[in-house]
N, C-alpha and C positions, 0 to 999 in steps of 0.2 A: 100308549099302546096304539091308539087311534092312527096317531103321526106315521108312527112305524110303518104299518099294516100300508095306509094311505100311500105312502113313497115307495113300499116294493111293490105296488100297484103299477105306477105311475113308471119306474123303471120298467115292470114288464114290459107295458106298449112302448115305451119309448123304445127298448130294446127291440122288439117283436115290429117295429116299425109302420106305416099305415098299408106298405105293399102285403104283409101277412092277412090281410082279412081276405083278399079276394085271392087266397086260395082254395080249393077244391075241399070241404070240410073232410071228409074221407080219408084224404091223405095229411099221415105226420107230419111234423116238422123234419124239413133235409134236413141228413148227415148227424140224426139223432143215433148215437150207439144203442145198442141193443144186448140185452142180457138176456141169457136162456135158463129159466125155470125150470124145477128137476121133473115140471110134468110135460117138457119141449117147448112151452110156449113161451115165446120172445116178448119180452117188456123193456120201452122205454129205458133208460138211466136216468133221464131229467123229467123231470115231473112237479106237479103244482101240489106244494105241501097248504092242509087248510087249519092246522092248528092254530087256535087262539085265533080265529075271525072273529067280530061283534056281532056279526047277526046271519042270520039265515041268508035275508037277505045282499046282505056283502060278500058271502061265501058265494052266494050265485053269480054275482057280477065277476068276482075273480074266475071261478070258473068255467064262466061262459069266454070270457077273454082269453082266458088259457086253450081252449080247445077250440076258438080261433084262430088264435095262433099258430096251432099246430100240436100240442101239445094231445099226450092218449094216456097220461101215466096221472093220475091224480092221487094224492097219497092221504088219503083220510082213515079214522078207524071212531068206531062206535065211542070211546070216551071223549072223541072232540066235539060232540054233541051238532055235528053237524050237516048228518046226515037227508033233514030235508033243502038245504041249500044246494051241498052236491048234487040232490037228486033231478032235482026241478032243471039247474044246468043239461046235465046231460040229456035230459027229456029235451029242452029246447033247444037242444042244440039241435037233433035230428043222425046224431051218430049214434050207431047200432052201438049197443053195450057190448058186442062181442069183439 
């Protein structure tokens, strides 16, 4: 599970490449589609799922890299138990939660 988790890591940045960090944290990743929610507001399509991470800690580093990347759409829910990893990310990241 370790391996797994480790290698779609590892593909991210490799995908996400070293020029995505010194973008503008604010702005999403170009030419991400967008889907409109029935209360108007536009969300992402691609988004960083954090099921089955090993620790708080790993969940943070994934999605502090994710929202480097460009990435606004994190897709967590209360039974993946991993709500203080997400959270501590998005705190340090410095993106408004809105």
């Amino acid at each position: 599970m370790k391996k797994r988790i480790l290698t779609g890591l590892i593909v991210l940045v490799s995908v996400t490449g070293s020029t995505a960090f010194g973008q503008d944290i604010y702005k999403p990743a170009a030419n991400v589609p967008m889907v409109q929610l029935n209360n108007g507001i536009l969300m992402p399509q691609f988004g960083l799922g954090t099921f089955l991470q090993p620790s708080d800690k790993v969940c943070k580093q994934s999605c502090l890299t994710a929202l480097k990347a460009g990435y606004r759409h994190i897709d967590t829910a209360h039974a993946y138990n991993d709500e203080r990893g997400v959270g501590e990310a998005v705190k340090e990241s410095g993106i408004p939660r809105n």
